[in-house]
TORPA-4810 file (N, C-alpha, C, O; in nm, 3 decimals):
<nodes>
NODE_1_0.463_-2.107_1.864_0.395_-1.981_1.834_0.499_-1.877_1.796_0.605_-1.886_1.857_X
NODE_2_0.485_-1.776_1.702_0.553_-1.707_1.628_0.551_-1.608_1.702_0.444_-1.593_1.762_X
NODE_3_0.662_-1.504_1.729_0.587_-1.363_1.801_0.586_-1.255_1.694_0.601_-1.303_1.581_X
NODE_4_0.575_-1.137_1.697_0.512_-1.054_1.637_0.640_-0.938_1.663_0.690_-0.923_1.775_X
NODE_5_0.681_-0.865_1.550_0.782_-0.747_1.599_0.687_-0.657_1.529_0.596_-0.672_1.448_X
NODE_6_0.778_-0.495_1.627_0.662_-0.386_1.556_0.808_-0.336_1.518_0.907_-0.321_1.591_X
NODE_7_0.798_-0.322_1.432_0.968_-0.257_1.340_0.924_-0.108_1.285_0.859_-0.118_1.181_X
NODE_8_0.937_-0.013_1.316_0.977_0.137_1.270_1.028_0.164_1.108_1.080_0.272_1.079_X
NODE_9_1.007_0.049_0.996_1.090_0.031_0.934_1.096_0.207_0.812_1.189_0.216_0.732_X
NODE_10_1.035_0.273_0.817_0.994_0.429_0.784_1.152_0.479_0.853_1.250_0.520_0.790_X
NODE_11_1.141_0.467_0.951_1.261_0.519_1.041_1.407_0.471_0.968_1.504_0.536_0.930_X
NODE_12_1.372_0.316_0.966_1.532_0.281_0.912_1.566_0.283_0.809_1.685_0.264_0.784_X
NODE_13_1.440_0.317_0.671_1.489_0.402_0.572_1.512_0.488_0.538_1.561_0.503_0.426_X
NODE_14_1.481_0.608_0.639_1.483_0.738_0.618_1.343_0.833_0.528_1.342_0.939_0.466_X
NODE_15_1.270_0.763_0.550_1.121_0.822_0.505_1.061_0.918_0.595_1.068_0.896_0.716_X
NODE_16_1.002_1.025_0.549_0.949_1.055_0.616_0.784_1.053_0.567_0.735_1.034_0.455_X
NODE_17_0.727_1.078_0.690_0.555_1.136_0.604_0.521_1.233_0.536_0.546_1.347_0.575_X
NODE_18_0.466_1.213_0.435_0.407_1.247_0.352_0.337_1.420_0.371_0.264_1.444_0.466_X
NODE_19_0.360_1.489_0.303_0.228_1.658_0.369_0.077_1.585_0.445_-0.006_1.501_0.411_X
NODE_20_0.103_1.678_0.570_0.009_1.637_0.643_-0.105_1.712_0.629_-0.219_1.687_0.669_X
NODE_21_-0.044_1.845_0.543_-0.161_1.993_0.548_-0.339_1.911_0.550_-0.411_1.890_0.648_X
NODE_22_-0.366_1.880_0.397_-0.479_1.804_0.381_-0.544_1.744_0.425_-0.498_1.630_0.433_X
NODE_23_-0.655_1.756_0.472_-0.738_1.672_0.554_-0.856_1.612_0.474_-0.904_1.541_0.562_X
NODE_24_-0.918_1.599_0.388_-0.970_1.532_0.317_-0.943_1.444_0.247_-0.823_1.419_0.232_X
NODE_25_-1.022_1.381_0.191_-0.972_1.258_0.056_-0.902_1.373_-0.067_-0.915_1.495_-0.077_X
NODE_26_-0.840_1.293_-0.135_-0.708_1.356_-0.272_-0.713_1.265_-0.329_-0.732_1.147_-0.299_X
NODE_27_-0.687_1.348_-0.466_-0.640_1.220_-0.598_-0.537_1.352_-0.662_-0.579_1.463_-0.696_X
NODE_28_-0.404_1.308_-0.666_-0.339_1.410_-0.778_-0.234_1.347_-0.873_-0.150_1.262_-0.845_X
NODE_29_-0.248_1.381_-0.940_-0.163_1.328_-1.099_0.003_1.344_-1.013_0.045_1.437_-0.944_X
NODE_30_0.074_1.201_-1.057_0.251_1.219_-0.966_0.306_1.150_-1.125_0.250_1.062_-1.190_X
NODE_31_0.424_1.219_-1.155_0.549_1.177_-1.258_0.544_1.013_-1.230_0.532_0.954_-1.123_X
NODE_32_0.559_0.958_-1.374_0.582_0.815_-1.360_0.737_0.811_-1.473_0.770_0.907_-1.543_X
NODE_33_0.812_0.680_-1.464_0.898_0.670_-1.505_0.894_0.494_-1.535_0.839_0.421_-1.452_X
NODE_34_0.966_0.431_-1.675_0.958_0.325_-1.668_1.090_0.231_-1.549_1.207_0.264_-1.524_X
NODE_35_1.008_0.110_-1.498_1.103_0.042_-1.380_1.126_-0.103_-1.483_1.064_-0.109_-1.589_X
NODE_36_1.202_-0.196_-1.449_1.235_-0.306_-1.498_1.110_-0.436_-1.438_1.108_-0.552_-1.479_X
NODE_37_1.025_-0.383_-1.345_0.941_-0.463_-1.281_0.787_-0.461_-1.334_0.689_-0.532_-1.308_X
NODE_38_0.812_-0.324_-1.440_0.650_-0.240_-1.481_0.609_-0.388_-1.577_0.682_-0.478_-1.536_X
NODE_39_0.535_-0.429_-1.669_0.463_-0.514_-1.731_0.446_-0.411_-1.881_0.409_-0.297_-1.852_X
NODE_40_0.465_-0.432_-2.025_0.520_-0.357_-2.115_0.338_-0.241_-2.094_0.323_-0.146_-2.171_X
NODE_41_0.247_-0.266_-2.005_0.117_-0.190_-2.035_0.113_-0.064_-1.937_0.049_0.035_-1.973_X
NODE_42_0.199_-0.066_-1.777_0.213_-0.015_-1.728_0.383_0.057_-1.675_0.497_0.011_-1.679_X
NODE_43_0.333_0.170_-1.636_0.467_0.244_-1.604_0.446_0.276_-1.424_0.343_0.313_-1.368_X
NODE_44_0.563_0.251_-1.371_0.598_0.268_-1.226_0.665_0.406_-1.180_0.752_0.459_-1.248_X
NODE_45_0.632_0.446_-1.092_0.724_0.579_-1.046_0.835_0.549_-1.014_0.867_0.435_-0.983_X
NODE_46_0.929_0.670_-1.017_1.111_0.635_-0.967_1.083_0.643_-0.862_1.076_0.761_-0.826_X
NODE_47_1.056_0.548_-0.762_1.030_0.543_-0.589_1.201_0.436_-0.547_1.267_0.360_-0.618_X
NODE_48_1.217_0.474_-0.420_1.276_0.361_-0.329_1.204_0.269_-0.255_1.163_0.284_-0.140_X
NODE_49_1.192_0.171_-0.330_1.060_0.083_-0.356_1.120_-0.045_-0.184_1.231_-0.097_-0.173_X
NODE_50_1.053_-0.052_-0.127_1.110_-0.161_-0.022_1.124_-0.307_-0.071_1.060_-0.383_-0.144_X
NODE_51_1.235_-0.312_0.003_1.310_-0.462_-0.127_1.190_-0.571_-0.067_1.125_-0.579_0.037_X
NODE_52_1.200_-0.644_-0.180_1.065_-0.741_-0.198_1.111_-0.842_-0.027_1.022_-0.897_0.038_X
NODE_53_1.231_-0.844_0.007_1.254_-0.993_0.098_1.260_-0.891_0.206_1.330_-0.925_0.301_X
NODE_54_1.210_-0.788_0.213_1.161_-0.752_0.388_1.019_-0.824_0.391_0.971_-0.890_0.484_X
NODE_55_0.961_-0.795_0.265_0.769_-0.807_0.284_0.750_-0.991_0.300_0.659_-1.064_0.337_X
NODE_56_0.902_-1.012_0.244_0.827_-1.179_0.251_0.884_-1.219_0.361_0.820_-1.286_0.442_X
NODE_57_1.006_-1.186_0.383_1.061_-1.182_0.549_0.940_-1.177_0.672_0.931_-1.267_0.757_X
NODE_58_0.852_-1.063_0.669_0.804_-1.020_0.753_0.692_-1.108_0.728_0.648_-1.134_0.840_X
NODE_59_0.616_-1.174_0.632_0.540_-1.305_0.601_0.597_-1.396_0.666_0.520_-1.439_0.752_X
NODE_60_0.725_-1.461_0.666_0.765_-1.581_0.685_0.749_-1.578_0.848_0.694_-1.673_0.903_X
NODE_61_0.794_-1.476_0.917_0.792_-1.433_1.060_0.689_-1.388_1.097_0.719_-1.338_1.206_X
NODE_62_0.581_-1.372_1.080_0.475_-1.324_1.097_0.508_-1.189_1.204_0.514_-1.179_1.326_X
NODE_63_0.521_-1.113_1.112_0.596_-0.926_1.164_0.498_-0.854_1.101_0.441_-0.864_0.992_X
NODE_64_0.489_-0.757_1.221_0.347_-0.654_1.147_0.404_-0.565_1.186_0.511_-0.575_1.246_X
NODE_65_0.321_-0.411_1.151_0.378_-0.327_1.213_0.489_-0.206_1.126_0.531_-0.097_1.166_X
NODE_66_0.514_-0.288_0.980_0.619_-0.216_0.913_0.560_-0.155_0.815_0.467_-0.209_0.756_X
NODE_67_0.599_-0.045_0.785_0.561_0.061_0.687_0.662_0.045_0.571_0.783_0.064_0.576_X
NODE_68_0.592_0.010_0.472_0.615_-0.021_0.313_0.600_0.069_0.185_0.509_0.152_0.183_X
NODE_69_0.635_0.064_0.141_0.669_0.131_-0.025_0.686_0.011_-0.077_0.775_-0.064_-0.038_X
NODE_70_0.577_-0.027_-0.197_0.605_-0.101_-0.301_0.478_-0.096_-0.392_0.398_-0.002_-0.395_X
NODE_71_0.472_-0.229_-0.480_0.364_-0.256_-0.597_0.352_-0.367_-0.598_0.416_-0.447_-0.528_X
NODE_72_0.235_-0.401_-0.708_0.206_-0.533_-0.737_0.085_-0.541_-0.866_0.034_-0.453_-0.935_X
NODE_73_0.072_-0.653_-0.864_-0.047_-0.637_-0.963_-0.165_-0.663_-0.913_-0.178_-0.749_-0.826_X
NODE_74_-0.273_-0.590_-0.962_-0.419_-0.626_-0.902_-0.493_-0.758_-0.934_-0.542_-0.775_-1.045_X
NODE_75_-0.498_-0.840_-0.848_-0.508_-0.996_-0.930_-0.715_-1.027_-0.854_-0.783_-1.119_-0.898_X
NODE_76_-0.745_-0.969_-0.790_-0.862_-0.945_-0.727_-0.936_-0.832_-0.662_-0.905_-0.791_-0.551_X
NODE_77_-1.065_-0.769_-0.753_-1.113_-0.664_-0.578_-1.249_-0.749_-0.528_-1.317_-0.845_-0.563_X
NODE_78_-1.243_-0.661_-0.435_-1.320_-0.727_-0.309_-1.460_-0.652_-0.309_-1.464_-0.554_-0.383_X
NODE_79_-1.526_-0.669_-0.269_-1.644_-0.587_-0.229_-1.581_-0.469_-0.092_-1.482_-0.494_-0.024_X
NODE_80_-1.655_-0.360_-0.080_-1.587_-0.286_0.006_-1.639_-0.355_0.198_-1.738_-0.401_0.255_X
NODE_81_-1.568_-0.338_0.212_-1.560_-0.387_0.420_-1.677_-0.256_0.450_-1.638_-0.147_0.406_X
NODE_82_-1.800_-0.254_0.513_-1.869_-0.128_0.517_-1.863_-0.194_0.675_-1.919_-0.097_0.727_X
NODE_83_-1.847_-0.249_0.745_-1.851_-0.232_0.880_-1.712_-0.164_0.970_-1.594_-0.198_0.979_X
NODE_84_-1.781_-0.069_1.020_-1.722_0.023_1.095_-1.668_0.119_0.991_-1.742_0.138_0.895_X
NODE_85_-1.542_0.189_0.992_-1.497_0.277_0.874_-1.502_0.175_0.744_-1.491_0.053_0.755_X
NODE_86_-1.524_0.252_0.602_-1.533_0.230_0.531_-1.423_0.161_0.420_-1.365_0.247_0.353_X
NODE_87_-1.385_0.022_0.391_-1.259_0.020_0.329_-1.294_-0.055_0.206_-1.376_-0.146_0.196_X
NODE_88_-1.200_0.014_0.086_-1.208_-0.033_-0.084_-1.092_-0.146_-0.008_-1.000_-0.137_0.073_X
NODE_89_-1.172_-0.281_-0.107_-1.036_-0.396_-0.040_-1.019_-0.446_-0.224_-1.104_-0.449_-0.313_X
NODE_90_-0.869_-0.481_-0.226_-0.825_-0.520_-0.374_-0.713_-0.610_-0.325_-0.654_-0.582_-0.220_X
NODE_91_-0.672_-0.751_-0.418_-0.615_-0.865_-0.380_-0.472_-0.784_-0.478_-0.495_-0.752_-0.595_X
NODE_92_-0.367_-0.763_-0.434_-0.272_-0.764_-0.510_-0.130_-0.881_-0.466_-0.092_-0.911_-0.353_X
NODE_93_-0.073_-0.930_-0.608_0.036_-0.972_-0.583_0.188_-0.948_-0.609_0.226_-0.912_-0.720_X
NODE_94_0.252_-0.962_-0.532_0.411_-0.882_-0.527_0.492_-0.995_-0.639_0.439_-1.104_-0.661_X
NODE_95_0.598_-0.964_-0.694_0.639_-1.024_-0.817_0.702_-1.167_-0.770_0.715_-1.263_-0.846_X
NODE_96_0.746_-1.165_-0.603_0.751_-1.331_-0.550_0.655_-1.419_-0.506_0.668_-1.515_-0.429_X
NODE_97_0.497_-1.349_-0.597_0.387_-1.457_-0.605_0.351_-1.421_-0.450_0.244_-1.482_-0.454_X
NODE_98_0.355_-1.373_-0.323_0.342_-1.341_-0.219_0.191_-1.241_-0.239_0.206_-1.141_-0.310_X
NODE_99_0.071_-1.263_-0.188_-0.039_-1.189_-0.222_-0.089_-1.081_-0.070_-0.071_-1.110_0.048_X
NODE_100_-0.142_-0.978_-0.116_-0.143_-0.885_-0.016_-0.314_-0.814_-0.021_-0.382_-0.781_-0.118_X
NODE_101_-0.333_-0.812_0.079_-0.479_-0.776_0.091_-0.463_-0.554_0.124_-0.432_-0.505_0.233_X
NODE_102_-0.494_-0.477_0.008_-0.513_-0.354_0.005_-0.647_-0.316_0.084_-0.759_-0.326_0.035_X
NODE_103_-0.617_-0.274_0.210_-0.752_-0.194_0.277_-0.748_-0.090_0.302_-0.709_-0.046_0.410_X
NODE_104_-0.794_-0.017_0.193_-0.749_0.151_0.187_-0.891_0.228_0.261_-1.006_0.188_0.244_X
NODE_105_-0.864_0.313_0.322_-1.005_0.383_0.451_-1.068_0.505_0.335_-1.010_0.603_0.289_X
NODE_106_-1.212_0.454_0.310_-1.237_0.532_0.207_-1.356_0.622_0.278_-1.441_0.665_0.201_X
NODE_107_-1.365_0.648_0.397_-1.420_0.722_0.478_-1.275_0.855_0.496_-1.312_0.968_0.527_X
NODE_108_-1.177_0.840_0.483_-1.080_0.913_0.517_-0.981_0.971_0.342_-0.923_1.076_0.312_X
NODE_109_-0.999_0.875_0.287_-0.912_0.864_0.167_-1.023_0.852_0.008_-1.138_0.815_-0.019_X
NODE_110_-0.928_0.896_-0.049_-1.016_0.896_-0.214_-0.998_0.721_-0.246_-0.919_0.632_-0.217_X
NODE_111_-1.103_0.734_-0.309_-1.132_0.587_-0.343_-1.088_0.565_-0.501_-1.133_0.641_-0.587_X
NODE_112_-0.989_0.446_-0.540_-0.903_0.420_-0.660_-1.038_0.369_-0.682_-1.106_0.291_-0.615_X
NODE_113_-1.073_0.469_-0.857_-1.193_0.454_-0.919_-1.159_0.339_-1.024_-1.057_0.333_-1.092_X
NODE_114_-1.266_0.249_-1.024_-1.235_0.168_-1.150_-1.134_0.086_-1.173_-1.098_0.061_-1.288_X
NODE_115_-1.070_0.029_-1.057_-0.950_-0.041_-1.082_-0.958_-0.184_-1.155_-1.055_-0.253_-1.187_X
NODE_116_-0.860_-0.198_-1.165_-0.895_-0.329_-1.317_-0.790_-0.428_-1.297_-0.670_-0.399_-1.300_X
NODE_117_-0.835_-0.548_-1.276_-0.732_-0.656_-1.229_-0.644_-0.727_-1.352_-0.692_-0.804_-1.435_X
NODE_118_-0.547_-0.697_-1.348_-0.385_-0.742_-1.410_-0.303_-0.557_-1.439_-0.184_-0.544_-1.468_X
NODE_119_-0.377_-0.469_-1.427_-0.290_-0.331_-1.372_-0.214_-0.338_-1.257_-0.230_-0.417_-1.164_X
NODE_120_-0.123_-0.241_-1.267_-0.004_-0.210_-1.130_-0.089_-0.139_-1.040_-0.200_-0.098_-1.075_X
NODE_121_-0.044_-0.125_-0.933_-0.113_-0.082_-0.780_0.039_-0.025_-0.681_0.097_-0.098_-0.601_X
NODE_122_0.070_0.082_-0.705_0.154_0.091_-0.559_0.148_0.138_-0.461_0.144_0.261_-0.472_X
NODE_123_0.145_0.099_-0.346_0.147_0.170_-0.231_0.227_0.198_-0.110_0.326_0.129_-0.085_X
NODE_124_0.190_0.293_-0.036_0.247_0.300_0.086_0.135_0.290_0.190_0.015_0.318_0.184_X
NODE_125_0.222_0.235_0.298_0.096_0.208_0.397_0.182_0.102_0.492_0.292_0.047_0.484_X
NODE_126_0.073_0.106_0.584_0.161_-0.053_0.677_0.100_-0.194_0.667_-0.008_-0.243_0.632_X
NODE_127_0.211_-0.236_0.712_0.190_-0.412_0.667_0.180_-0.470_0.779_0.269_-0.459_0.864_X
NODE_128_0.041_-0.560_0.805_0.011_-0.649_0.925_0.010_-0.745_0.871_-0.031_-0.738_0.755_X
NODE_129_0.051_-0.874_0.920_0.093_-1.046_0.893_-0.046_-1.084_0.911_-0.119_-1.034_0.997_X
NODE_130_-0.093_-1.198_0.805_-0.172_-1.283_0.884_-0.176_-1.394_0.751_-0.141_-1.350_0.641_X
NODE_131_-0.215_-1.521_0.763_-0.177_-1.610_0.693_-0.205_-1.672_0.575_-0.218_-1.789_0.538_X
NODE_132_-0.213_-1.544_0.515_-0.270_-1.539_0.399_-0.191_-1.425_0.312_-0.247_-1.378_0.214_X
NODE_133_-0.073_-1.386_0.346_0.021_-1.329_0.299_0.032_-1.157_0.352_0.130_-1.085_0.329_X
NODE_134_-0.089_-1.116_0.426_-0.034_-0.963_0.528_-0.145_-0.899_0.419_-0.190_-0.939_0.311_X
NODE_135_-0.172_-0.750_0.522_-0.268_-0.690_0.462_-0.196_-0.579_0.490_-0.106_-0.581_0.574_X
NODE_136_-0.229_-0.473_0.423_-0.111_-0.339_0.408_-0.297_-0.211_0.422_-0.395_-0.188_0.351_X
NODE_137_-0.246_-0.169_0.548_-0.353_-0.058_0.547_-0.279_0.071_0.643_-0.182_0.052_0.716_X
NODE_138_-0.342_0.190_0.626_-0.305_0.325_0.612_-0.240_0.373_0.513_-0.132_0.428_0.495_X
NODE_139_-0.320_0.343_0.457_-0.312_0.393_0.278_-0.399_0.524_0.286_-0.487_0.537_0.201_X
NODE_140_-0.380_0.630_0.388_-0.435_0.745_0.347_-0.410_0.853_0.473_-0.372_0.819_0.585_X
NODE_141_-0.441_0.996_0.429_-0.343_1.061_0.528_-0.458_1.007_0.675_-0.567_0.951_0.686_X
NODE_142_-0.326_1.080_0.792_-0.408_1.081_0.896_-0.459_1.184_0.979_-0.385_1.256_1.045_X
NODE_143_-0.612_1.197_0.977_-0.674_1.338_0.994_-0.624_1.405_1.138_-0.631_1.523_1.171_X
NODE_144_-0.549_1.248_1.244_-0.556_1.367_1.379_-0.324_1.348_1.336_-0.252_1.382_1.430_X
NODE_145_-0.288_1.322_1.270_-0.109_1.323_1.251_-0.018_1.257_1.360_0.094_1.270_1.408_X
NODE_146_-0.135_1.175_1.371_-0.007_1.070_1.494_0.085_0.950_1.405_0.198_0.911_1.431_X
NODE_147_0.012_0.915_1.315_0.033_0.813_1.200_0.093_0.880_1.073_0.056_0.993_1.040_X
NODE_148_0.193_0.806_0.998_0.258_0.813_0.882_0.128_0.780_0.776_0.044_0.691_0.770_X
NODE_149_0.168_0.939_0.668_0.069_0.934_0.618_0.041_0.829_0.476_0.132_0.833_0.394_X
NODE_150_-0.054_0.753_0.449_0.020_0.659_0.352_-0.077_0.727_0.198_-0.159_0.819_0.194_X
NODE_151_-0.024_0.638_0.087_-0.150_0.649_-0.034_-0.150_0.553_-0.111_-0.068_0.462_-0.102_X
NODE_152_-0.258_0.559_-0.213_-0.206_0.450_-0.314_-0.189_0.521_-0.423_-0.213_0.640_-0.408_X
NODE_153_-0.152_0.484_-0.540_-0.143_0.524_-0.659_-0.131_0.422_-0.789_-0.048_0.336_-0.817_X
NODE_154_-0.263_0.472_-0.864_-0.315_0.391_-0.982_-0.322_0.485_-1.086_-0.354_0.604_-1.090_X
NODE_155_-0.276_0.384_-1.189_-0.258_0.487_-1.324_-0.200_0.637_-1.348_-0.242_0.705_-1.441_X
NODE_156_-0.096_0.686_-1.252_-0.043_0.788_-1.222_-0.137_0.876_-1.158_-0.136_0.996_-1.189_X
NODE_157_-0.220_0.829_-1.069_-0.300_0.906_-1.025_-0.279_0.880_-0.825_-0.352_0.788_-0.788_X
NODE_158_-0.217_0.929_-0.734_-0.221_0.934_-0.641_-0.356_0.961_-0.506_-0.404_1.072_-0.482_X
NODE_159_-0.398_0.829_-0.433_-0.512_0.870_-0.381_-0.514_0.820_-0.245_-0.506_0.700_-0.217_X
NODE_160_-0.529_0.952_-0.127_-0.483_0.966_0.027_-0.594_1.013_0.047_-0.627_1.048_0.160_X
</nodes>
């Protein structure tokens, strides 16, 4: 049996959270810049993107718990999860074929309108293991600020 670490990893990059002011759902237009990872249709922001072999690291070890910065492409959405809070779910995959389940709280957060599978997807948020490659949720601020606030962002459009 594998054990489980809760890694701070926000901390050991030096991130901090995000403006907490806002308490509602947001969508706001953020600067994009071309990356060497974008696909010639899409453009990526200049982020400090978390290197791809923590996320597969933390797959291989089954490690949850870590707060991420990255992208992928949208290769599936889901119907939304309506039991209990409300979550938009979308299948994305990271460029080492490693696939990640997006459960963004759309009771709390703006909902990525219209998303379209083989577009970029990046987010921040945290990453829980499970065996099917980890699901990355708090993708949106947090209304009481105990939690790092996360978002996603599609088509240069930012949504917490």
């Amino acid at each position: 049996m594998q054990s489980r670490h809760h890694i701070p990893l926000f901390l050991a990059l030096g991130l901090t959270a995000c403006d907490q002011a806002a308490k509602s759902p947001t969508a706001t237009t953020v600067a994009t810049t071309s990356d060497s990872q974008a696909s010639s249709q899409d453009t990526l922001p200049a982020y400090a993107y978390t290197d791809i072999s923590v996320l597969a690291s933390a797959f291989t070890n089954a490690t949850s718990g870590i707060q991420v910065l990255s992208h992928g492409t949208i290769t599936r959405i889901l119907s939304d999860d309506t039991s209990g809070d409300r979550h938009q779910r979308l299948i994305v995959a990271l460029s080492n074929g490693q696939t990640l389940l997006i459960a963004h709280n759309i009771d709390i957060g703006a909902r990525v309108p219209n998303p379209v599978v083989g577009t970029a997807l990046v987010f921040y948020g945290q990453y829980e293991w499970n065996a099917e490659g980890g699901t990355v949720h708090w993708t949106h601020k947090d209304p009481s600020g105990a939690h790092v606030n996360g978002w996603l962002e599609y088509q240069g459009v930012r949504y917490q």
